[in-house]
C-alpha positions in Angstrom: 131.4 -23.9 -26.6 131.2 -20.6 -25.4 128.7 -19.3 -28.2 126.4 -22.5 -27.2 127.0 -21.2 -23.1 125.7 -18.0 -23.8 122.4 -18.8 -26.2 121.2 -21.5 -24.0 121.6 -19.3 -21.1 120.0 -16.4 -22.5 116.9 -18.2 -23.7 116.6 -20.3 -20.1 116.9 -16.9 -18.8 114.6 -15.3 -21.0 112.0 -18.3 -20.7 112.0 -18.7 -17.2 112.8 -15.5 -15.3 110.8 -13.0 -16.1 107.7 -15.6 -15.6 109.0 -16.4 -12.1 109.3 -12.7 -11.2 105.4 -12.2 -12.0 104.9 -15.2 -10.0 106.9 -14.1 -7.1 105.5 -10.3 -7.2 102.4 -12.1 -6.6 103.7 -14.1 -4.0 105.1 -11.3 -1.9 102.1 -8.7 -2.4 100.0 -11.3 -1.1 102.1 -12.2 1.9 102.2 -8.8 2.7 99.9 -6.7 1.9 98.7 -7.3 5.2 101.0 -4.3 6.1 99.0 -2.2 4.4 95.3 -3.4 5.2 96.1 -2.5 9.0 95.8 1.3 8.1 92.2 0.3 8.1 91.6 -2.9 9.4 93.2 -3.0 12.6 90.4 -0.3 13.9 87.7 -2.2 11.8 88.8 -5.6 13.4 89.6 -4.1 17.0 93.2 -5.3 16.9 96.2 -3.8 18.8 99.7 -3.2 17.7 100.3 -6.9 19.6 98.0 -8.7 17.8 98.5 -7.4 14.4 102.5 -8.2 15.1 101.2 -11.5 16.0 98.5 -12.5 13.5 100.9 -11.1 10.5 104.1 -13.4 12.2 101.9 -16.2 12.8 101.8 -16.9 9.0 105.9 -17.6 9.5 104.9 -20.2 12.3 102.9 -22.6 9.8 105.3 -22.0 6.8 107.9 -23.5 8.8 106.1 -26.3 10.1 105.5 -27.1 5.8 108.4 -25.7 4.8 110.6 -29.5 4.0 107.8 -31.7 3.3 106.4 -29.2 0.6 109.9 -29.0 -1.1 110.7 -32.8 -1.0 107.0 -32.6 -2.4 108.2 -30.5 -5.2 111.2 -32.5 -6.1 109.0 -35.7 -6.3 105.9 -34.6 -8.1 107.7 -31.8 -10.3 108.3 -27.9 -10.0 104.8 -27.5 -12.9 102.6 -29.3 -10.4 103.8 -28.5 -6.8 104.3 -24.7 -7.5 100.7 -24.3 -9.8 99.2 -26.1 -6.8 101.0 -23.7 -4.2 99.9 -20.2 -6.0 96.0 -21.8 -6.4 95.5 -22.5 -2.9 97.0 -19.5 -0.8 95.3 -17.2 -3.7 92.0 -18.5 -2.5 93.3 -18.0 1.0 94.4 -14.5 0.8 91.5 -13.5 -1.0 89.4 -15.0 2.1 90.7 -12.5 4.3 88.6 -10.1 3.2 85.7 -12.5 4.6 87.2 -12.1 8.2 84.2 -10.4 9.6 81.3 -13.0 8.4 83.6 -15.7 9.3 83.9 -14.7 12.6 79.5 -14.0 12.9 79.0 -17.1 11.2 81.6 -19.0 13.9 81.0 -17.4 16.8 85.0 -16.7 17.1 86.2 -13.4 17.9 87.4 -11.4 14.8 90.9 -11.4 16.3 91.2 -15.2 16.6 89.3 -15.1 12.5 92.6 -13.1 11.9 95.1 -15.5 13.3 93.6 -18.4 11.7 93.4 -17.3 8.3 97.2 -16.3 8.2 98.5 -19.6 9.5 96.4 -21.2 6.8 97.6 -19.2 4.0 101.4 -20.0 5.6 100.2 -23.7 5.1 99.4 -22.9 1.8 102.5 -20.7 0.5 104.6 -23.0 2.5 107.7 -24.7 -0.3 106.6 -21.7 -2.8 110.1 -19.6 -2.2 112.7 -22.4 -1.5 110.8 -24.5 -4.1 112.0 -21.4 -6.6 115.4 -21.2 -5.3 116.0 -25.1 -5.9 114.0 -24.8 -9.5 116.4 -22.3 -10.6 119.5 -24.8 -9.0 117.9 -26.9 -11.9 118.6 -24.7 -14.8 121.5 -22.7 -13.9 125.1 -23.3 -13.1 126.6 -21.5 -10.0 128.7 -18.5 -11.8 125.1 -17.5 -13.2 123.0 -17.5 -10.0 124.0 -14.4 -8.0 122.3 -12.6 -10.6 119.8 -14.7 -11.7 118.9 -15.1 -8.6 119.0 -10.9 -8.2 116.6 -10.6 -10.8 114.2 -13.2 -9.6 114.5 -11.8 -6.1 114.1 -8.2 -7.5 110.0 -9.0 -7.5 110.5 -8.4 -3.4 111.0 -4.9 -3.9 109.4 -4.6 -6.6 106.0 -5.7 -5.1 106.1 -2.8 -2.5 107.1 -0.1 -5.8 104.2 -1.6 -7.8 102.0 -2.9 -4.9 102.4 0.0 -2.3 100.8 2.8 -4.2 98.0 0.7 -5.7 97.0 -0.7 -2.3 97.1 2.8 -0.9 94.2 3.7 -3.6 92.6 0.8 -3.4 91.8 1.7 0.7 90.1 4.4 -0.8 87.5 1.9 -2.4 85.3 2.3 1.3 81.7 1.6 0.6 82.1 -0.2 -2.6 80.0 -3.5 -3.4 79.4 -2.9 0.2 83.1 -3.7 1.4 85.7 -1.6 3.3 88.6 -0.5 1.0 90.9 -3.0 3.1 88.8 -6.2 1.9 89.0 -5.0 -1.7 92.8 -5.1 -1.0 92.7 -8.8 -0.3 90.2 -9.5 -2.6 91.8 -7.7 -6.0 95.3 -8.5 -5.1 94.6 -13.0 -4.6 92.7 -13.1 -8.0 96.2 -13.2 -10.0 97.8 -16.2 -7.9 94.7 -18.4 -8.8 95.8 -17.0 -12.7 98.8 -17.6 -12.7 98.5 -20.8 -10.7 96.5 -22.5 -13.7 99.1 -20.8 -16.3 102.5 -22.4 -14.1 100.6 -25.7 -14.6 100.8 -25.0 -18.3 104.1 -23.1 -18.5 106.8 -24.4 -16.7 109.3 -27.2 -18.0 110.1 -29.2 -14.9 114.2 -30.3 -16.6 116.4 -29.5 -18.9 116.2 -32.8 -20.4 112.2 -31.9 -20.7 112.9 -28.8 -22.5 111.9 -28.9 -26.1 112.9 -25.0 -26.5 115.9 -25.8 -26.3 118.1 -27.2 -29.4 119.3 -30.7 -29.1 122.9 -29.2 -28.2 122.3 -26.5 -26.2 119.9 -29.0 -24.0 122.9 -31.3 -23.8 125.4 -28.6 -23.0 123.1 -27.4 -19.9 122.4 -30.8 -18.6 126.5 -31.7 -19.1 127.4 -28.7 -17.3 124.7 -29.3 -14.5 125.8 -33.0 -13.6 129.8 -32.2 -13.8 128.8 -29.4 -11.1 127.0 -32.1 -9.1 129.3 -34.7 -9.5 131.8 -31.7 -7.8 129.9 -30.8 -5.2 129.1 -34.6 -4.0 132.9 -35.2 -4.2 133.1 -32.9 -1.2 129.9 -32.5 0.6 128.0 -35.8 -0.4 124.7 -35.4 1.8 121.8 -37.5 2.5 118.3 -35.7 2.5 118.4 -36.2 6.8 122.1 -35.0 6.9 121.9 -32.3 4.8 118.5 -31.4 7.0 120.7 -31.7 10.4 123.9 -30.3 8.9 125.8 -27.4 11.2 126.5 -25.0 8.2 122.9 -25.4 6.9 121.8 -24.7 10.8 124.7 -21.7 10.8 123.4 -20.6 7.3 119.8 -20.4 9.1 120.9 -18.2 11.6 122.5 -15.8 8.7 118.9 -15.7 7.0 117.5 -15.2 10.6 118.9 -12.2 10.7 117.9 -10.9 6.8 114.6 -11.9 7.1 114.0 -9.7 10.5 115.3 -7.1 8.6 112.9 -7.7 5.8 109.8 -8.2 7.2 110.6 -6.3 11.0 110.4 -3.3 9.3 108.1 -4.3 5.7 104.9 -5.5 7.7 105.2 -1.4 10.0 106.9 0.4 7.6 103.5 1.7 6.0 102.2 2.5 9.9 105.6 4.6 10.3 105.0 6.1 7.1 101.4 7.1 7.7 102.8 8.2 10.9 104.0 11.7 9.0 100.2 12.9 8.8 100.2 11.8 5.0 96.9 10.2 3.2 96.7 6.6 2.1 97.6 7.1 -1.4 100.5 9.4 -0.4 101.9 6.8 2.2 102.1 4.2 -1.0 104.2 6.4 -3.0 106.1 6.9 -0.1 106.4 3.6 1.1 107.7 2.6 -2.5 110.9 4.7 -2.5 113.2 2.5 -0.2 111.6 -0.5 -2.1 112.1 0.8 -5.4 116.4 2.1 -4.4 116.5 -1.3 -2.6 115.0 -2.9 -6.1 118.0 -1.3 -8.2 121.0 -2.0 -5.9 119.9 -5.3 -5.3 120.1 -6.7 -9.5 123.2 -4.5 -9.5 124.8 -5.8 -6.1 124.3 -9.8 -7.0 125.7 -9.1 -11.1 128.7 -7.4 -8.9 129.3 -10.8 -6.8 129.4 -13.0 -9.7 131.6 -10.5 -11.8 134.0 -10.7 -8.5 133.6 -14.3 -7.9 133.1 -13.5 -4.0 130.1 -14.0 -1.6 131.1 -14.1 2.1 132.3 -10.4 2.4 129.4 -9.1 -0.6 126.9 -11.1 2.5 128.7 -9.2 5.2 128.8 -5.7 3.9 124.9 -6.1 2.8 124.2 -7.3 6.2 126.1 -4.1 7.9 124.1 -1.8 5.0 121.0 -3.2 6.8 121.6 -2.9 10.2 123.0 0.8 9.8 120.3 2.0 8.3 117.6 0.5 10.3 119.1 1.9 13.4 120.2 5.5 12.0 116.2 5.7 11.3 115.3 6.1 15.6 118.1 8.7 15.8 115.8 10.9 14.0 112.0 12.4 14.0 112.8 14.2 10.4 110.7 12.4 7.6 112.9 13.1 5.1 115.9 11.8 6.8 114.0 8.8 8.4 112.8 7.5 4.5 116.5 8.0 3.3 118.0 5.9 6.3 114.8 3.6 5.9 116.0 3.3 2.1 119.9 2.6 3.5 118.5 -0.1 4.8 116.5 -1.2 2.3 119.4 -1.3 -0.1 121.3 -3.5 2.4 118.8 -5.9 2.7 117.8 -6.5 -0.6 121.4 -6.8 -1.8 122.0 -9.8 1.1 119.3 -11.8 -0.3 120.6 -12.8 -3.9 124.3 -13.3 -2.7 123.3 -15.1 0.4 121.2 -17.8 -1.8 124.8 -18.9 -4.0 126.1 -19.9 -0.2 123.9 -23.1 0.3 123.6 -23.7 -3.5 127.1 -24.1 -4.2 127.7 -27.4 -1.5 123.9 -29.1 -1.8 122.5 -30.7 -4.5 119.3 -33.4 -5.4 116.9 -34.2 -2.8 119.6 -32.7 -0.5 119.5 -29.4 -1.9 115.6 -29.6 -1.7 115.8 -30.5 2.2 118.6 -28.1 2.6 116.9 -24.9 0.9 114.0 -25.6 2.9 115.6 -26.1 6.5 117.3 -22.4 5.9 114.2 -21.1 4.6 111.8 -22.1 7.1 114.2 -21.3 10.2 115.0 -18.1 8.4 111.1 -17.5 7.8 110.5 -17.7 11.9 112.2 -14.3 12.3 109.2 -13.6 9.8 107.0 -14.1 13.2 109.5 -13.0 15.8 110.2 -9.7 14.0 106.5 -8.5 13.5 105.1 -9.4 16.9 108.4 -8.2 18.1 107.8 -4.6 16.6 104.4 -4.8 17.4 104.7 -5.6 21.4 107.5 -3.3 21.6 105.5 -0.6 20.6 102.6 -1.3 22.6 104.8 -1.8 25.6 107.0 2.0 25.2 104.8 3.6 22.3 107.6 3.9 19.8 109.2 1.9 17.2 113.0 2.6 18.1 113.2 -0.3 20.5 112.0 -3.2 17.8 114.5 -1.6 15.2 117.8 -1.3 17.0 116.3 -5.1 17.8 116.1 -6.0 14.0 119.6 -4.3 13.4 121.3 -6.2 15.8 120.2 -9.3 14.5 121.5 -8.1 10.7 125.1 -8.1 12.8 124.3 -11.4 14.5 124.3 -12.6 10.8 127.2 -10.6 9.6 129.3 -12.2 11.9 128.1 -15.6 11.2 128.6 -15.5 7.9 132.6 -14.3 8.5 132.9 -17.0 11.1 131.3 -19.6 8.6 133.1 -18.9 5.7 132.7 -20.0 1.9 134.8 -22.1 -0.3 134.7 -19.9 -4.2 136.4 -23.2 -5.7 132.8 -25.1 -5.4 131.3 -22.4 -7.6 133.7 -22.9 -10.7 133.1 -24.6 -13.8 134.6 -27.9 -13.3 136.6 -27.7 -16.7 138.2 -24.9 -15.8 139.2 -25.9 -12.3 143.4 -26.6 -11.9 
């Protein structure tokens, strides 16, 4: 038994991970390589520190609004479908940010109100995309496997700024070019792979076990075995309805937790190239720069969810990530040393990262079905709003008192508003285990 555990998890794993990582990567670079754009495009579009914090949030706004019906969506039509459709539509959206300008002429609307409108139609679009992941991979893994698969697939956050942060700094460089500013090329080169890898998903993806003929006959029926016998568990003590699991107090409290982790994340991702560039150093140096936190962060994080699973514990590995976070974030305002600012930045960085793979095992291990769909979503989407309130936060802060300190002791506080939620809230561990090996 255990020799067919380990080969059908090693080729799911092997099929499906590293495909969903690419897919992600994209997913993230797109969403915000906004951050880096506004070295440029802020001047070229004649936004302020407000509005940049706004347009970049506002994409949060309309991702929540989507966020549930696109992941019931995806449970009824089928992960190969829903998700190809996803990466199709907000590639063509990104890449028409880069039209801002002529939109606006063409219009009459101000570039500013262009700006706003285009991000909370590519949050329409993305909308489902992450959660619809997250619940995909509830599909093909059991629950003593997921803080690290779950790691890995997450590691394409951080990875996206390692990768993405330098080539986005050299591609600002591309002024002139075809007769577009360097920042258009950035929206422009960076969408082309979603539409790719859209048509590929369509192609690629198995939507079940039971679907999967690269699988042998026993080690498909050993996955889909092991995958009802957790359900059946679950259901046995948290049986939930698609509207109860959507009005449910621990998904609600769970929200809160994310709130706080996904301030953290993009707070500080959508600035963190401004800061940066901040020092005096050129685009193409601010990349590199920008990548080391990302690139620590990337590391600890793979490392930090294998270390959950191998300890069988999540609520205290969520807490100490959450308290990584918020020290680091705020140790960066106590100083004005670029050296000491990047390592606290990367502190952070490390503690952020590391919450997000552990934290996704809490919801997973009591939902299931069309619940688990709702569920994933309802904690996404709420999560996602700090996605607006952290960026416009940052950015109005700054324009009100000129710095940055204000918006990130802000950000850290909320990473302890989760940290203490997620003590309060507790976890069961029993949930998690296989059910044959349960006394």
């Amino acid at each position: 038994m255990q020799d067919v555990e380990a080969r059908t998890i090693r080729k799911v794993s092997a099929r499906l991970i590293p495909f969903l990582i690419v897919c992600y990567f994209i997913a993230y670079l797109d969403r915000v390589n906004v951050g880096f754009a506004a070295i440029t495009m802020n001047k070229a579009l004649g936004l302020t520190a407000t509005m940049f914090g706004f347009g970049s949030g506002i994409f949060f706004l309309a991702y929540f609004l989507f966020e549930v019906p696109s992941n019931l969506f995806l449970d009824r039509f089928g992960a190969r479908k829903w998700i190809a459709r996803i990466m199709v539509s907000w590639g063509i959206l990104s890449a028409l940010m880069a039209f801002i300008p002529g939109i606006a002429r063409a219009t009459g609307f101000s570039a500013e109100t262009t700006f706003y409108v285009v991000r909370a139609l590519l949050g329409f679009a993305e909308a489902g995309f992450f959660p619809g992941i997250i619940f995909y991979l509830t599909l093909w893994f059991p629950s003593v496997y997921r803080g690290r698969i779950i790691g890995s697939f997450m590691a394409a956050i951080p990875l996206s700024t390692v990768i993405g942060a330098p080539i986005s700094g050299r591609i600002l460089g591309m002024d002139g070019v075809g007769g577009f500013d360097g920042w258009q090329w950035l929206f422009l080169i960076e969408a082309l792979p979603a539409v790719l890898l859209g048509f590929v998903t369509y192609f690629y993806l198995t939507d079940r076990p039971t679907d999967a003929h690269w699988l042998t006959a026993d080690e498909r029926a050993w996955l889909s075995d092991r995958l009802d016998a957790e359900r059946r568990q679950r259901e046995a003590v948290h049986d939930l309805s698609v509207w109860q699991a959507i009005f449910n107090p621990r998904v609600w409290a769970l929200s809160l937790v994310y709130f706080g982790a996904v301030a953290c994340l993009y707070g500080v991702g959508f600035w963190l190239p401004q800061i940066i560039k901040a020092f005096g150093l050129s685009n193409a140096m601010t990349g590199w720069v920008t990548a080391i936190p990302y690139a620590v962060g990337a590391a600890f994080m793979i490392w930090y969810g294998r270390h959950s699973d191998a300890k069988a514990e999540r609520k205290g590995h969520a807490a100490v990530a959450l308290v990584i976070a918020a020290a680091g974030i705020a140790v960066s305002t106590l100083t004005g040393d670029p050296t000491l600012t990047v390592v606290a930045f990367t502190i952070g960085a490390c503690g952020v990262f590391a919450v997000l793979p552990v934290f996704w095992t809490l919801p997973t291990a009591v939902l299931s079905g069309s619940a688990a769909a709702a569920g994933i979503a309802v904690i996404n989407s709420i999560g996602n709003l700090a996605g607006f309130f952290g960026p416009y936060a940052m950015g109005w802060i700054k324009d009100a008192t000129g710095s940055f300190t204000g918006g990130l002791l802000l950000i850290a506080t909320l990473a302890v508003v989760g940290m203490v939620t997620v003590l309060v809230l507790g976890h069961d561990p029993a949930l998690e285990k296989a059910p044959a090996a349960r006394k």
